[in-house]
N, C-alpha and C positions, 0 to 999 in steps of 0.2 A: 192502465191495463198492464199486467205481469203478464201473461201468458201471451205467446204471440204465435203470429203462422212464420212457421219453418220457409224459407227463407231461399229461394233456389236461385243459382245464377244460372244462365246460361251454355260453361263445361259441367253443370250437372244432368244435361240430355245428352243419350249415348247418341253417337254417330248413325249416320242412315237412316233412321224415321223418324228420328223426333220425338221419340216418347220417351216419358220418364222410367224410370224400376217403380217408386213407386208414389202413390197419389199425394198434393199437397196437402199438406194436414190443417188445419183451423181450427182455432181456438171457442168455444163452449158460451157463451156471453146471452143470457135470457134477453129477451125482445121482444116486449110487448109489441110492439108492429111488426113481426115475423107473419107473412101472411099466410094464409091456410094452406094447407099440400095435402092432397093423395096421389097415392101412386096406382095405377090402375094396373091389373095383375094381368093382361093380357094385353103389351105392346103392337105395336102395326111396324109392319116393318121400317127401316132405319131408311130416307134418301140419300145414298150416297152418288156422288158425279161420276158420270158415264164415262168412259174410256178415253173417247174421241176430243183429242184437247184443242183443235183449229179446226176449221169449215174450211173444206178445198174451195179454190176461189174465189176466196172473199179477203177483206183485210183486216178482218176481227183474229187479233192472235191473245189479246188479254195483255197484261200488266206485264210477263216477264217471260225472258225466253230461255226460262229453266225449263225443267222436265218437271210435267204435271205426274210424275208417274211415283207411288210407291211412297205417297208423305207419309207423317204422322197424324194423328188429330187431337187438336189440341181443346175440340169443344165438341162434345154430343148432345145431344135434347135426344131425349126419348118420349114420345108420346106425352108433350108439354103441350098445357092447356092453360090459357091464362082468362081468367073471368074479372070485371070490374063491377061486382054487385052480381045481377042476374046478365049483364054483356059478355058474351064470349068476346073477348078480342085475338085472341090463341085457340086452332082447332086441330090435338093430334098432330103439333111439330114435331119431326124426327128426320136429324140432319147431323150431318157428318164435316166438321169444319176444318178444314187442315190447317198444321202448323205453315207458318212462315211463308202465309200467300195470303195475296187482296181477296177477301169476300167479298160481293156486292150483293146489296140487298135492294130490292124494284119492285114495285107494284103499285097499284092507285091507292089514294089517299083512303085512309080508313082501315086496311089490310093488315095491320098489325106489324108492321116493320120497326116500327120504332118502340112498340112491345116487345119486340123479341130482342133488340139493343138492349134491352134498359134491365131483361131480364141475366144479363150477362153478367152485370154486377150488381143485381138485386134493388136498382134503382125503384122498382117498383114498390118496394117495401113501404117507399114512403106516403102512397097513397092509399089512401082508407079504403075498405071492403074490397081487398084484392085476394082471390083464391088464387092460387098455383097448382095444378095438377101432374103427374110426372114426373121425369129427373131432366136435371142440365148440369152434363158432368163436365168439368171444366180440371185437364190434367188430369181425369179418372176422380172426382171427388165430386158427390153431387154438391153442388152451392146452395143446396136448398135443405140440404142433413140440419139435425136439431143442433148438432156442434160449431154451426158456420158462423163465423163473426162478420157481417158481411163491410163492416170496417175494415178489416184486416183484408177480408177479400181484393175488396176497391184498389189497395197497394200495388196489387200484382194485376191490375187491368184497367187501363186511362182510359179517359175517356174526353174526345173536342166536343162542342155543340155547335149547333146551326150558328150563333150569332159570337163571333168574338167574343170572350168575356175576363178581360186580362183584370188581375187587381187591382186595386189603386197604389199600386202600389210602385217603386224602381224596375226596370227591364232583370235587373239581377236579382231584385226579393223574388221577384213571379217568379223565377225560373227554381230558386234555390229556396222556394215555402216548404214544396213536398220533403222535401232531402230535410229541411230543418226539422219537421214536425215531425220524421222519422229520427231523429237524433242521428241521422250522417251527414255529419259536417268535415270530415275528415277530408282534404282538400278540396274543399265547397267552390273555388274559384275552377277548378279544372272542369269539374263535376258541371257549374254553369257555362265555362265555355264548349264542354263537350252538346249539349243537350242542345246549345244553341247552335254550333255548327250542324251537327245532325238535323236539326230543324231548316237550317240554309238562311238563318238570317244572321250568325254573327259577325261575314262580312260587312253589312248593313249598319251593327250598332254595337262594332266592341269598341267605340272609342265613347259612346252615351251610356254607356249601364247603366249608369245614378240617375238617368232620366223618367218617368213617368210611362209605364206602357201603355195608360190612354192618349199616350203623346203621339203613338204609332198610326200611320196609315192600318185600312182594315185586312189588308189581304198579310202586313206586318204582325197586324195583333193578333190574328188566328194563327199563323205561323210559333209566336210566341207561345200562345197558348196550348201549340202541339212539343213546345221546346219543354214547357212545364209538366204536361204527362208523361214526355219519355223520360225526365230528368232521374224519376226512381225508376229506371230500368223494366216496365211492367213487361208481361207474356203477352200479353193481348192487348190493344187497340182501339178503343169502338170509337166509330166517327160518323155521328148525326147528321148529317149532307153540310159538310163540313165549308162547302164552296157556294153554296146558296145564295149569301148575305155578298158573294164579290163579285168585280169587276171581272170580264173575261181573262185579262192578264194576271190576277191574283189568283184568277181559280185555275191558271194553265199550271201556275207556280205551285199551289196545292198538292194539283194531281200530279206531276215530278219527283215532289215529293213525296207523294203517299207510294210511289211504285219503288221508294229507294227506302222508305223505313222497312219495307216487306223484305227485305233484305235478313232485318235484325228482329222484327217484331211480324206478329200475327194481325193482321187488318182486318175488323170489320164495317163497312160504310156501308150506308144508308142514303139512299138517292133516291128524288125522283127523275134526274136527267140520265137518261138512257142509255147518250152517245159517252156520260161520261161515266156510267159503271164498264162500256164497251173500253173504252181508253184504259183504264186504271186495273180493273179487275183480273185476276185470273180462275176465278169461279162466280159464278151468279146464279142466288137462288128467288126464283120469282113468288112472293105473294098474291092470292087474290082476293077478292072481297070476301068477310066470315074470315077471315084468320087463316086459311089454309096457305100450307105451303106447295104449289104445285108441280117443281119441277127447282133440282137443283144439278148442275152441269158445270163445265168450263165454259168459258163465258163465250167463245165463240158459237158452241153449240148453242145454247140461250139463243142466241142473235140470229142465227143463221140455219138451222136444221134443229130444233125443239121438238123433245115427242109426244109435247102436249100441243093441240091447237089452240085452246085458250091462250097459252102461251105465247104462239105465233100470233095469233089475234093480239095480242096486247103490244108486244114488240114493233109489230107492224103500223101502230097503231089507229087501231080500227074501235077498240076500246079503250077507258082510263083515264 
């Protein structure tokens, strides 16, 4: 591939909200599994999160104790519908995701949480008879334009899964594959010890690198394999209930970490545990059955004063 997506670091977003001048650009690459899009000519209005960023007395305050006030956004869906044959699993999403804060995404199983993930970086492409309806602008560019290479996309958005899945590879190939396969190798040993400190394991294993990362404990090798997404520097995030597959002490170590990469990166997580989109997140947008999106808020609102009942209903739970 000659042509490639433009390339942005982090001093190319102006100070104070986060946004770019102007949208990233991507490359043109035909794709027979591009799956169907319309765009429907009369959007529903956008969910964006309420005001109110804590619940007076209570101790839900969200992932960080910046000021939820005045971000940027770094991801819109407009009136996104996603279908698998004649199954809606996406109903009319339209969400507003800020730069450089925890999403959490919650709701019962079937809800489409983990469609609307996958739709982030076109993950869905790869399954047969999938429609797309709508835009999902990611940096002002829809990812879903005839020009989007959604390879190129993938660069600029990681992504963890539910289950560990380091290669077979050395603790230093996993970390420093992406960085190769992108042809930056230019001090690949810094570049792996950075990605692994940010990850919080290089205390752990800078004296093993040559080793094996299926050699690693599990709550290690999902750590790893967060070292390996952020190693090409991505804008975005996505993490599949990333804590699932571990022990309480690995998933405490997890969520630590996920409230310290929002620091540098955009989080989206995917959870079915409750207490732990309340711990990590500083916004939470609730799914319910049929794909809809119900309510998207700071996360203490979610928890504690929601101006959906269903919502309350669910949280509380009473349903799910």
């Amino acid at each position: 591939m000659t042509d490639r997506f433009e390339t942005h670091s982090r001093a190319d977003l102006p100070a104070g909200n986060g946004r770019r001048d102007t949208p990233i650009q991507m490359t043109d690459t035909p794709d027979d599994r591009r799956p169907t899009q319309r765009v429907e000519e009369t959007p529903r209005p956008t969910v964006q999160p309420t005001d109110n960023a804590t619940a007076e007395g209570t101790g839900v305050t969200g992932a960080s104790d910046r000021s939820l006030a005045d971000e940027g956004t770094l991801i819109e869906a407009r009136d996104l519908s996603v279908y698998y044959g004649d199954d809606q699993a996406l109903r009319d999403v339209s969400i507003e995701i800020p730069e450089n804060r925890v999403t959490a995404i919650i709701g019962p199983s079937g809800c489409g949480k983990s469609t609307f993930l996958r739709c982030l970086n076109r993950m869905n492409d790869l399954i047969d008879d999938v429609t797309v309806e709508g835009e999902l602008l990611f940096a002002g560019k829809n990812v879903y334009d005839d020009d989007v290479d959604p390879v190129v996309l993938r660069r600029h958005v990681g992504m963890v899964f539910q289950q560990p899945n380091p290669f077979p590879k050395s603790i230093y190939e996993n970390v420093a594959y992406g960085l190769r396969v992108q042809g930056r190798t230019d001090d690949l040993d810094a570049k792996v010890e950075q990605a692994l400190r940010r990850a919080a394991l290089w205390d752990e294993v800078n004296d093993r690198l040559d080793e094996s990362g299926l050699e690693l404990s599990g709550g290690q090798q999902q750590r790893l394999c967060i070292a390996r997404a952020i190693a090409v520097d991505p804008e975005l995030l996505l993490m599949d209930e990333p804590a699932s597959a571990l022990d309480p002490i690995a998933t405490a170590g997890i969520e630590d970490l996920i409230r310290d990469l929002s620091e540098e990166y955009t989080v989206v997580i995917v959870t079915h545990n409750m207490q732990q989109a309340a711990r990590v997140s500083d916004y939470t947008a609730v799914f319910l059955t049929g794909g809809e999106l119900v309510e998207f808020a700071p996360t203490a609102t979610i928890f504690e004063n929601p101006d959906d009942q269903r919502v309350d209903d669910y949280v509380s739970g009473k349903f799910g």
